[in-house]
C-alpha positions as CSV (number, residue, x, y, z in Angstrom):
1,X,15.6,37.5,-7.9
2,X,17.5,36.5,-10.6
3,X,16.8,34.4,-13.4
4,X,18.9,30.6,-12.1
5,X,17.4,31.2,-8.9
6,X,13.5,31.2,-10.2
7,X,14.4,28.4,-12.5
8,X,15.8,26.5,-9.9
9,X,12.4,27.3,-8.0
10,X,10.6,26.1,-10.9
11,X,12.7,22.7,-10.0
12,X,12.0,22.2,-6.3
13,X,8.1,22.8,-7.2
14,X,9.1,19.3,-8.9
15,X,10.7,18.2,-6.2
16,X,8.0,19.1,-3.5
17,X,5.1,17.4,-6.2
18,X,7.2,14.4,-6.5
19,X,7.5,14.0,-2.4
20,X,3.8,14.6,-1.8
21,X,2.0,12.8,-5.3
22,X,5.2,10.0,-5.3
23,X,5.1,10.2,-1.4
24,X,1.5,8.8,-0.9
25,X,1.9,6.3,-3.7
26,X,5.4,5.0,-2.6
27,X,4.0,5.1,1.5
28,X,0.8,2.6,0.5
29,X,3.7,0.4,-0.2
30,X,4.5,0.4,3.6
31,X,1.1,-1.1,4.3
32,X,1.2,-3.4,1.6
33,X,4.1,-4.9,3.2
34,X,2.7,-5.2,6.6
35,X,-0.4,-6.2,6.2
36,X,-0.2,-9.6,7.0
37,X,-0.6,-12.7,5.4
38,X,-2.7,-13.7,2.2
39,X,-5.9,-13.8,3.9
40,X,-5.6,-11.2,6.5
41,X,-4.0,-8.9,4.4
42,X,-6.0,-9.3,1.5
43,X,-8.8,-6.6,2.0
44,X,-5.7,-3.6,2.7
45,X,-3.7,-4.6,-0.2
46,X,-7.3,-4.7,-2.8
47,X,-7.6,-1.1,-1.2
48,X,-3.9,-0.1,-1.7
49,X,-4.2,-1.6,-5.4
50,X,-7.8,0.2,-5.9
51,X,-6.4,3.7,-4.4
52,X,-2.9,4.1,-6.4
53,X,-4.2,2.2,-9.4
54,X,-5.1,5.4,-11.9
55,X,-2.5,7.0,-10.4
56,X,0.8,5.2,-9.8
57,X,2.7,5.7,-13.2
58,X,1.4,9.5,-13.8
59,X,3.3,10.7,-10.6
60,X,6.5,9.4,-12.2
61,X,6.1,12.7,-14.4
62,X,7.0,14.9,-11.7
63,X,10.4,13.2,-11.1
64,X,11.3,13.0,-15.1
65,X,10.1,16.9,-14.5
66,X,13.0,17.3,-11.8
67,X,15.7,15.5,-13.9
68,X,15.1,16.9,-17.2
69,X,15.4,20.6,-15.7
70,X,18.1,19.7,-13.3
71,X,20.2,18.4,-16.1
72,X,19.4,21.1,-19.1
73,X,19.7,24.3,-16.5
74,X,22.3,23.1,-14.1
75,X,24.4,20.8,-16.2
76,X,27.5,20.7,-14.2
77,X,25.9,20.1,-10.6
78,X,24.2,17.1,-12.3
79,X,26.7,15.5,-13.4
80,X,28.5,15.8,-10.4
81,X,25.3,14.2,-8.3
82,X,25.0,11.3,-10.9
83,X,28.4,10.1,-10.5
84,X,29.3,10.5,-7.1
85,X,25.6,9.1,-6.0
86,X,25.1,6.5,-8.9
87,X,24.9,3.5,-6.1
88,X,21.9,4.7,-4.7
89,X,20.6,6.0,-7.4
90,X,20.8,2.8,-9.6
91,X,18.9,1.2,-6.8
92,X,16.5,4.0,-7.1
93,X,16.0,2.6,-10.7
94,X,16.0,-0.7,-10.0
95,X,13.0,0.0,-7.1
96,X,10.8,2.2,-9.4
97,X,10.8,-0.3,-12.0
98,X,10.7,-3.7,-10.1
99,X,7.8,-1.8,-8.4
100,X,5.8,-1.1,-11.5
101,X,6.7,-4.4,-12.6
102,X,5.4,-6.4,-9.9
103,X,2.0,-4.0,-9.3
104,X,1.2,-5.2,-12.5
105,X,2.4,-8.7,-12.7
106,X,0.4,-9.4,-8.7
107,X,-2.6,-8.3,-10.9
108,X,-2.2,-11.0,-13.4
109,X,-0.3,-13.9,-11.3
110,X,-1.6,-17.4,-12.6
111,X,-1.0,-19.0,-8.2
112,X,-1.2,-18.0,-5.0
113,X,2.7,-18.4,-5.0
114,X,3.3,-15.7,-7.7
115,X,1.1,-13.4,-6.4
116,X,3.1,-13.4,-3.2
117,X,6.2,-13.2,-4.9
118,X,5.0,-9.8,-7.1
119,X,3.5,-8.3,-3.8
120,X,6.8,-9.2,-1.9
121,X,9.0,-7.0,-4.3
122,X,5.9,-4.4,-5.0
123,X,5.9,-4.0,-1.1
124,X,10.0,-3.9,-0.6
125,X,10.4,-1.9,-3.7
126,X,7.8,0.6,-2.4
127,X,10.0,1.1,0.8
128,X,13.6,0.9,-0.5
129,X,12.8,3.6,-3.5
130,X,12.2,6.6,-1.1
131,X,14.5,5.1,1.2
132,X,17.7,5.8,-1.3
133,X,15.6,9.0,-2.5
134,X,16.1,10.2,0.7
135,X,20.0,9.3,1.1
136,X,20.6,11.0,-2.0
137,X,19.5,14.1,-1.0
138,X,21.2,13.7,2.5
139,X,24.8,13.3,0.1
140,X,23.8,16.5,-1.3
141,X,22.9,18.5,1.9
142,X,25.6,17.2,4.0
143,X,28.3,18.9,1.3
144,X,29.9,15.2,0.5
145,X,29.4,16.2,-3.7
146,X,32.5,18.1,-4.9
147,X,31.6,20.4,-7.7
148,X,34.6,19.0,-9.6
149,X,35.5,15.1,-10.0
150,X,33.6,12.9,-8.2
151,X,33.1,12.0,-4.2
152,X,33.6,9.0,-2.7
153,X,30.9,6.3,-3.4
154,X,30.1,5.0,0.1
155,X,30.5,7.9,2.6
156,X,28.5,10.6,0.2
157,X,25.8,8.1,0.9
158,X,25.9,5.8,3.9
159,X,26.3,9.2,6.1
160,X,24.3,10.2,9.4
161,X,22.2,13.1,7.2
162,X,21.8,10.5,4.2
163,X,20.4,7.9,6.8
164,X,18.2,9.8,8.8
165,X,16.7,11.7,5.2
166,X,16.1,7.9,4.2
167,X,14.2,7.3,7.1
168,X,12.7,10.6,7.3
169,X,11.7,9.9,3.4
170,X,10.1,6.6,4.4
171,X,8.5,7.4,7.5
172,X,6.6,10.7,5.6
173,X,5.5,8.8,2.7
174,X,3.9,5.7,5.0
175,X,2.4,8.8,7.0
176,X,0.8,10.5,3.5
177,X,-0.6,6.7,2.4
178,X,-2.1,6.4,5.8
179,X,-3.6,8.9,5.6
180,X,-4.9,8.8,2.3
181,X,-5.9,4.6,3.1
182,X,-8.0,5.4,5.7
183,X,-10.3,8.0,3.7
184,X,-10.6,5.9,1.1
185,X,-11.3,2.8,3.0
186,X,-14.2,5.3,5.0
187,X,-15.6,6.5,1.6
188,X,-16.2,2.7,0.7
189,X,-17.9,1.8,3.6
190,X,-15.0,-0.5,4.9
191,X,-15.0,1.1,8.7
192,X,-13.3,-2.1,9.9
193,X,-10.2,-1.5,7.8
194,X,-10.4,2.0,8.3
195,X,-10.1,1.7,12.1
196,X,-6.7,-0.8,11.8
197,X,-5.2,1.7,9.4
198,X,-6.2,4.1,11.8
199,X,-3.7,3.0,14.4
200,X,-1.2,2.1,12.0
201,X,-0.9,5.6,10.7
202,X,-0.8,7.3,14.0
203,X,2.0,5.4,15.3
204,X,4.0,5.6,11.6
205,X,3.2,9.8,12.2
206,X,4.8,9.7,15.7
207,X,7.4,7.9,15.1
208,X,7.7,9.8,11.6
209,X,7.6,13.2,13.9
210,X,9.9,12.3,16.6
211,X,12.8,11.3,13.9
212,X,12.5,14.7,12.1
213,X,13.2,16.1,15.7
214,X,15.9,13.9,16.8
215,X,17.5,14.1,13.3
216,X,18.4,18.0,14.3
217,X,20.9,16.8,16.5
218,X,23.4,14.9,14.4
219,X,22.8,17.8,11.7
220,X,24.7,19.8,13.9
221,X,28.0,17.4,13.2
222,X,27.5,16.2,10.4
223,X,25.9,18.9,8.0
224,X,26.6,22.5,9.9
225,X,25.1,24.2,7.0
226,X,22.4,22.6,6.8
227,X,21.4,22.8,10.2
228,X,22.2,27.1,10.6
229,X,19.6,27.1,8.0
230,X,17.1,25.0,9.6
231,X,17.7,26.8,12.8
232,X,17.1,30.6,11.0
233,X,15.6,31.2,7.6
234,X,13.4,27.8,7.4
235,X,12.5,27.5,11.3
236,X,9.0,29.3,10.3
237,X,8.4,25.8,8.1
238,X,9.7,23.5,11.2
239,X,7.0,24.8,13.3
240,X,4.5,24.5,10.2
241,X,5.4,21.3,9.7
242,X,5.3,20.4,13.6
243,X,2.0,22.3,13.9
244,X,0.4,20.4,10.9
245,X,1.7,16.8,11.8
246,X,0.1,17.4,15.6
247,X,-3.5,18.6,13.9
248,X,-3.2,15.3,11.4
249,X,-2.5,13.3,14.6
250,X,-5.5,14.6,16.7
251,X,-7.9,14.5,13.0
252,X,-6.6,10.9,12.8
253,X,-7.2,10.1,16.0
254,X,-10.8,11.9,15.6
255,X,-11.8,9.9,12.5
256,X,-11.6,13.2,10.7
257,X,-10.0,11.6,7.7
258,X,-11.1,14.0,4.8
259,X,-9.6,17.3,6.7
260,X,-6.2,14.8,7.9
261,X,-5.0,14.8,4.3
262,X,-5.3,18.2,3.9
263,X,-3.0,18.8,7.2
264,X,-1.0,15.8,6.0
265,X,0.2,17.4,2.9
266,X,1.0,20.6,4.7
267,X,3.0,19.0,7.2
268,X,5.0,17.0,4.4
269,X,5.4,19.7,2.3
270,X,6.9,22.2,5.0
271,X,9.2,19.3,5.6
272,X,10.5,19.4,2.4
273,X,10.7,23.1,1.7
274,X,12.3,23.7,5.1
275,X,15.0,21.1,3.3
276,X,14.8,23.3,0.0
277,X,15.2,26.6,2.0
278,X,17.8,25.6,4.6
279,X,19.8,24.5,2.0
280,X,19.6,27.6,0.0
281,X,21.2,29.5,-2.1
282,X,23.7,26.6,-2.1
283,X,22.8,23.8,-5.2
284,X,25.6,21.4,-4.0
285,X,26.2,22.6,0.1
286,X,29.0,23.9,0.5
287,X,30.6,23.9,-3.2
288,X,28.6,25.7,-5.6
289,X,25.8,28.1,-5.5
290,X,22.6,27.9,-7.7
291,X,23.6,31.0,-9.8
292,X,27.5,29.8,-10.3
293,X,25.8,26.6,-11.1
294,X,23.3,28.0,-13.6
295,X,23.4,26.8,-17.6
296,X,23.2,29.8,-20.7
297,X,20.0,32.3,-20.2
298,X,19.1,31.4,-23.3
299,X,18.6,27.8,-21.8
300,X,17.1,28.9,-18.5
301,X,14.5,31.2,-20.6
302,X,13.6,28.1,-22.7
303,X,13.4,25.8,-19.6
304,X,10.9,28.5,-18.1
305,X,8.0,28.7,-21.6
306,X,8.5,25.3,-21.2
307,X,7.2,24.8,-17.4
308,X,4.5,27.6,-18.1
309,X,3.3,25.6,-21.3
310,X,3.3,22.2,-19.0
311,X,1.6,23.9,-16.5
312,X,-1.2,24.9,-19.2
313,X,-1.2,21.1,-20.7
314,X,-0.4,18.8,-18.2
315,X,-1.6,20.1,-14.8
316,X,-5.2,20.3,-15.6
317,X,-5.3,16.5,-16.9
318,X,-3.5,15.3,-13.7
319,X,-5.7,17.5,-12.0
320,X,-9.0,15.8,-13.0
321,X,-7.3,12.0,-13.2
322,X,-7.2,13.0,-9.0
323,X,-10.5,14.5,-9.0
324,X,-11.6,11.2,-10.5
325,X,-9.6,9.1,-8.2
326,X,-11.4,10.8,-5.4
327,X,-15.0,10.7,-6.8
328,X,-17.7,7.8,-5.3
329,X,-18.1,6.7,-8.7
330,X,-14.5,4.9,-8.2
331,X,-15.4,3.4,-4.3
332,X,-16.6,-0.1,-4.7
């Protein structure tokens, strides 16, 4: 294995943290948003704002992780992403910050009114961010970023792949908040809210399942490379991910919500590695390889002490800010 290639598996371990810790915070969003009105709604969104609370702005480390890496060991291919997909990636922006914005501003609103306002654009902002996450990396996997000068600015983006991975993005995270919600509202004693969440995250999972599925078929058109890689080296991580959505499903369905987000994760994060490894050992499909795309060894040696000394320091705090998260002691 050679040296761009473990680097650039050093970046999709990024990647895959960003789309299960940044999935489940962006996906409580989902519920935020239908939850209702003031009243009715008010005992999910105190839960969404008491479960992603200690822990909304640290998972915005993994994604300044994936950037600073992408951009220091594969310079070029960056560059190339960030100006052909700058539309939806400037709304990606403009959703992570409104979002923290407005969590924090609902907290403090003076009226009713403002409050409604903040939770409006916490709740849209929550949905939109993965949304264009997801189109991004449909540009990318559908081949529509040349390697040199720069793609067109609608089509690379507002494509069949792009659509369905924003919907795909969407659906997963609502699935991993779901699942999440209704533990947390069982471990503090709220069986009531539990139960509607219950539902809610069983028809999100279906629904979430039956577009990965039905997403295979316009692959074939529209990303061919894509798709032969789905169909041969990450087929083992399909049926992982199918086999692990189905158990969450029946655990859901079963009340078991403690074991669901176990299952949860693994059916997400098959998801996402089957993306990683059908794609491989193309960085941009179809126009540059990870190794052609790779920066100086020096550089790729430096990027790799500095994971492992991250690792050391900063994967034992998050570690224990989620143990805490998780703890009765933090359960009303």
């Amino acid at each position: 294995m050679s040296l761009a290639v473990v680097v650039a598996a050093a970046l999709f371990v990024g990647v895959l943290a960003y789309a299960l810790f940044g999935g489940a915070d962006f996906g409580s969003g989902f519920y935020d948003l239908t939850a209702g009105g003031a009243a009715r709604g008010a005992e999910l969104r105190t839960l969404v704002d008491h479960s992603i609370g200690p822990v909304w702005e640290a998972n915005h480390v993994w994604l300044i992780y994936v950037l600073v890496t992408w951009w220091t060991a594969f310079p070029e291919t960056f560059a190339a992403a960030m100006s052909t997909l700058i539309l939806p990636m400037l709304l990606v922006l403009l959703g992570i910050v409104l979002r923290g914005a407005s969590f924090a501003f609902r907290k403090y609103a003076a009226t009713l009114g403002q409050a409604r306002l903040f939770g409006a654009i916490f709740a849209i902002s929550s949905v939109i961010t993965p949304f264009f996450l997801g189109t991004v990396a449909g540009g990318i996997a559908s081949g529509r970023v040349p390697a040199a000068g720069r793609g067109d600015l609608w089509t690379s983006w507002l494509n069949p792949t792009s659509i369905f991975g924003g919907i795909i993005a969407v659906g997963t995270c609502a699935f991993l908040a779901g699942t999440f919600l209704c533990a947390d509202a069982r471990r503090s004693g709220q069986q009531n809210l539990a139960e509607q969440l219950q539902w809610r995250t069983l028809a999100v999972g279906a629904v979430t399942g039956i577009v990965v599925f039905a997403a295979l078929i316009p692959l074939q058109q529209d990303a061919p490379t894509l798709a032969d890689g789905l169909q041969n080296q990450a087929a083992p991580l399909i049926v992982v991910s199918a086999l692990a959505g189905a158990a969450t499903l029946v655990l859901v369905g079963i009340r078991r919500f403690a074991v669901a987000r176990v299952t949860a994760l693994i059916a997400v994060a098959a998801v996402v590695m089957g993306w990683g490894v059908g794609q491989y050992p193309w960085l941009l499909v179809d126009e540059v390889t990870i190794v052609e795309a790779a920066g100086a060894p020096a550089t790729l040696q430096a990027l790799l002490v500095a994971a492992g000394l991250a690792a050391i320091i900063v994967l034992p705090a998050l570690g224990y800010l989620y143990q805490l998260t998780q703890t009765e002691s933090w359960s009303r």
